[in-house]
N, C-alpha and C positions, 0 to 999 in steps of 0.2 A: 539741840536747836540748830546746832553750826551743818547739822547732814539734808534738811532741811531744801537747802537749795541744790545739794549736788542733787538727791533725789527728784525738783523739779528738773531738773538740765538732764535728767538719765530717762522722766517720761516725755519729754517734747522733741528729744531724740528719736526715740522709738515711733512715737504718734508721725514726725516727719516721716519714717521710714517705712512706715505701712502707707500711709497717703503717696509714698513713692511708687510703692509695688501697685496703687491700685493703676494709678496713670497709665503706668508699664501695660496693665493689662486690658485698658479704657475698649468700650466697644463702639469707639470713632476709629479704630484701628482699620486703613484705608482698603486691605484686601479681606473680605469678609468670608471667613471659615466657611469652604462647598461649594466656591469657585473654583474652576480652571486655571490652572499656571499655563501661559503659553508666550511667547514672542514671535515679532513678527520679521520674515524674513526680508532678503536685502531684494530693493527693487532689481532688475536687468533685463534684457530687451525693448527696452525703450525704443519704442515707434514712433509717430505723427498718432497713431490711433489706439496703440496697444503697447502692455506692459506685463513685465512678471512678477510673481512674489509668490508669499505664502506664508507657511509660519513652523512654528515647533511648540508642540504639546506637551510638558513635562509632568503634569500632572492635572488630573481630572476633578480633584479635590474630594475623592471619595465619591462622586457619582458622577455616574459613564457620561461621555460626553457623546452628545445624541446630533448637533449639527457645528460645524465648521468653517471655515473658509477665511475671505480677505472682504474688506470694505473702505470704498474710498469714496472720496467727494470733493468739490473744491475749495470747503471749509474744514477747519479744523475739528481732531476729536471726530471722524464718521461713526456712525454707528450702523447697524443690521438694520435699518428703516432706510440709509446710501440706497447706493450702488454696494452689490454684494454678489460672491461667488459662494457656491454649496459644493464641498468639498467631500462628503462623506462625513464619515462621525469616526469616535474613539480620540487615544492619544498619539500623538507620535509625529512625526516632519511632515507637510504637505507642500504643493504647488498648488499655483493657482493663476490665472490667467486674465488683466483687466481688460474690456474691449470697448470698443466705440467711444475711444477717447478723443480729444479734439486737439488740435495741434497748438502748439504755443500758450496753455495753461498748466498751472502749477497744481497736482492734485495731492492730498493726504491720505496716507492709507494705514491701515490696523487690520492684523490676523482677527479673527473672533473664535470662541470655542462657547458652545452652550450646552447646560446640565438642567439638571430640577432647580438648581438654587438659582439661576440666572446665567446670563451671559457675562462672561469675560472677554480682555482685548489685551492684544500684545504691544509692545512700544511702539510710538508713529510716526513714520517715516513719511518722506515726503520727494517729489521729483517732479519736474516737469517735463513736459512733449517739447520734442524739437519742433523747429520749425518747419513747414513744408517744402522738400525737395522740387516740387512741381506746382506753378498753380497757374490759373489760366483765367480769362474775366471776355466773357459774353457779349455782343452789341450790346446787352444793355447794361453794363457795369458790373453784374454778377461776379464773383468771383467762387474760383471752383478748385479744388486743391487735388493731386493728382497722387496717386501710388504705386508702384512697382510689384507687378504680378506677374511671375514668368518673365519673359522679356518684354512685356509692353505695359504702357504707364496707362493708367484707367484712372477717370476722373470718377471721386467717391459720391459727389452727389446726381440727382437727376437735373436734368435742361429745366431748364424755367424762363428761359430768353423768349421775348415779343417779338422780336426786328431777326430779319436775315444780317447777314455779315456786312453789307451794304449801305445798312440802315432802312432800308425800309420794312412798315408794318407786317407781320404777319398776322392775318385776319382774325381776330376775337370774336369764333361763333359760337353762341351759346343754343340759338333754337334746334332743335332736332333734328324737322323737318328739313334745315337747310341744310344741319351737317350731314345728312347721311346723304342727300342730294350732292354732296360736292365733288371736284376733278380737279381743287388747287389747293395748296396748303391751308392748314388753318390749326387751331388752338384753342384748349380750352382749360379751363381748374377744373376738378370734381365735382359733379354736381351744378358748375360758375358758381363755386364759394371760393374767393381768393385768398380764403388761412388755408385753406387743402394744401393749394401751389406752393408755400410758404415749408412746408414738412414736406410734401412729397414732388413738389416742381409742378409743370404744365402735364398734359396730354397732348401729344399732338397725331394729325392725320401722316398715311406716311408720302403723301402728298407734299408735307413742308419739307421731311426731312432731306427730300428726293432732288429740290426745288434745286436750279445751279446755282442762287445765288449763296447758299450755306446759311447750313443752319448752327454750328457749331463752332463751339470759337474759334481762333486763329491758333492754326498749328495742331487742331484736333480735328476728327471725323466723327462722326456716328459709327458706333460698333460694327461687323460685318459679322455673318454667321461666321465664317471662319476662325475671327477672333475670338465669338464666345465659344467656340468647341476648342478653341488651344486655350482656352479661361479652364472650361473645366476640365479639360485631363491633365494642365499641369496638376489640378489639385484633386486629382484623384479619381475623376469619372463624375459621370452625370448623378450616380445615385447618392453619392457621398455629400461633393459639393455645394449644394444649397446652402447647407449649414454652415459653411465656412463664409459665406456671401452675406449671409442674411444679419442685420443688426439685431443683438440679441433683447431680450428682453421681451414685455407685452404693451408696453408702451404706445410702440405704431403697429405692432404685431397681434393679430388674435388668438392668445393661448390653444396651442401650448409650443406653438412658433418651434417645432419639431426642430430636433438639432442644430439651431444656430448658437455658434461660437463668435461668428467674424471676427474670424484669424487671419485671417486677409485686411482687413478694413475696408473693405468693399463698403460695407453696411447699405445692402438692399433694405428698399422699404417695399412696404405693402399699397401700394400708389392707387389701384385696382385700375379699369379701364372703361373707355366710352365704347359703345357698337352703335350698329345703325338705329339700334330701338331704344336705350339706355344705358347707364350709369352703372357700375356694378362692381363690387369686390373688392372696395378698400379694404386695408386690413388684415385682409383673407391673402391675397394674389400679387407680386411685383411685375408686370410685364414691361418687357420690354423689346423695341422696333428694332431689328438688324435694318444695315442700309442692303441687305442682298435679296435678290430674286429668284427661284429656280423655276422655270418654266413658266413665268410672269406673277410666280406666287412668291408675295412676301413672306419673310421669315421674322418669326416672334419669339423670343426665350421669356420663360417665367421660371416664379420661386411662388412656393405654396405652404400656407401655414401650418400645414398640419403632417408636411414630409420633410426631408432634409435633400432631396432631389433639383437639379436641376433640370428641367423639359423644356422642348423644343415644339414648335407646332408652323407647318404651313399652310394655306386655307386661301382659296381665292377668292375675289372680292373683297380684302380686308383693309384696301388700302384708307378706308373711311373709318377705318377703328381709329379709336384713340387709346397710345398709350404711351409712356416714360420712355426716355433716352439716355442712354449712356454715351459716355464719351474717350477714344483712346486716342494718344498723342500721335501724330503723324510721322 
């Protein structure tokens, strides 16, 4: 009778110690058997617009790892639905390069590796943009942040300003008829829908930009051909550079926005432009006005979605087109 109880204390011992093992082995277990092992590398090159990273792949989990890259956002936890780079596939160390970032926000990022079981992510780090070295604000309060390319500073976004340097108006013409009749400054949105101007600024005749009272903020010019040919051979020539100019993604771009990086931070957009007869090529096309002449022919640089090129075109009579302006510091 007296063994009794040691034999209870010898099976509630044992029943504890299998309900131990099973916990141990529970399938709430947080990294689920035929994921990816990877980590995510250390941020550096921190820009106003761009940043680096990337990750390490130590194991695929038993099935190849078919895509890769980095993913950030400016909430925590990003995932492959962000902002995301495609890195190639397999295991092993990668770079990776974020772009068209905004300056003075704090973003979160994670390596990802993906297999047949799912997607995996490596630990999440996190860094902020500096503030802007350069920025500048328009007659009409605009504000426009400036970047160091080659030796001269290029303001990132397009003109969107109403008013010469002055302050007085520049003319809001939307009829056709009038615009392609005209011999003085003027402006317009795309289509005159004012969310266009909002993502890709005004269009203007180069009539405005020409005008003595300025069109451009204080301490800046409108680009000159000159400038945009020392734009693109510092970065490598006409046929390369587009791509380093152009904001990536398909967002304001229409797939497959052919080799843009912006690695620059330029981040051209696809603005399209006004002619004498219509509206045309958002999306598609970023043109934009040089303040130069050759032989009384204006000069136009564009970016095209479907090349990684930069082109140049002159064309007489164009002074009634409408299209985007850039800005470089004086």
């Amino acid at each position: 009778m007296k063994k009794f109880p040691f034999l209870a204390i010898l099976v509630a011992i044992s029943l504890f110690a299998i309900m131990g093992c099973k916990k141990e082995t529970s399938s709430d277990d947080p990294t689920p058997s035929g994921l990816a092992v990877l980590s995510t590398a250390a941020i550096s090159s921190i820009s106003q617009t761009g940043a680096q990273s990337g990750g390490n792949i130590t194991s695929d989990g038993g099935n190849p790892v078919t895509a890769r890259g980095i993913c950030w956002s400016t909430t925590a936890s990003p995932t492959v639905t962000d902002q995301k780079t495609m890195n190639g596939s397999g295991i092993g160390s990668f770079t990776a390069v974020l772009t068209s970032l905004t300056p003075e926000i704090k973003y979160f990022v994670r390596a990802y590796a993906t297999n047949s079981k799912g997607t995996a992510y490596g630990n999440e780090l996190s860094f902020t943009t500096p503030t802007p070295v350069y920025t500048a604000t328009d007659a009409d309060g605009n504000l426009y942040h400036g970047i160091t390319i080659g030796e001269k500073v290029w303001l990132v976004e397009n003109l969107r300003t109403t008013h010469y340097r002055n302050g007085d108006p520049i003319p809001n013409v939307t009829d056709q008829n009038q615009w392609k009749g005209l011999s003085s400054g003027a402006y317009c949105a795309y289509l005159n829908n004012a969310s266009n101007s909002s993502v890709y600024g005004y269009l203007y005749n180069f009539f405005a930009l020409s005008d003595p009272r300025g069109i451009a903020p204080v301490g800046y010019h409108v680009a000159t051909e000159s400038e945009w040919n020392d734009l693109s051979t510092f970065l490598g020539g006409k046929l390369t550079c587009g791509g380093k100019l152009k904001e990536t993604g398909t967002t304001h771009w229409t797939p497959p926005n052919a080799g843009a990086t912006n690695s620059t931070g330029f981040t051209a957009l696809p603005g399209g432009r006004r002619t004498d007869n219509e509206f045309g090529h958002i999306r598609d096309f970023g043109y934009f006005w040089t303040s130069s002449k050759t032989n009384d022919i204006p000069w136009i640089f564009y970016l095209n979605y479907n090349i990684e090129s930069l082109s140049a075109f002159g064309l007489y009579g164009t002074e009634t087109y409408g299209n985007a302006i850039r800005c470089v510091k004086d």
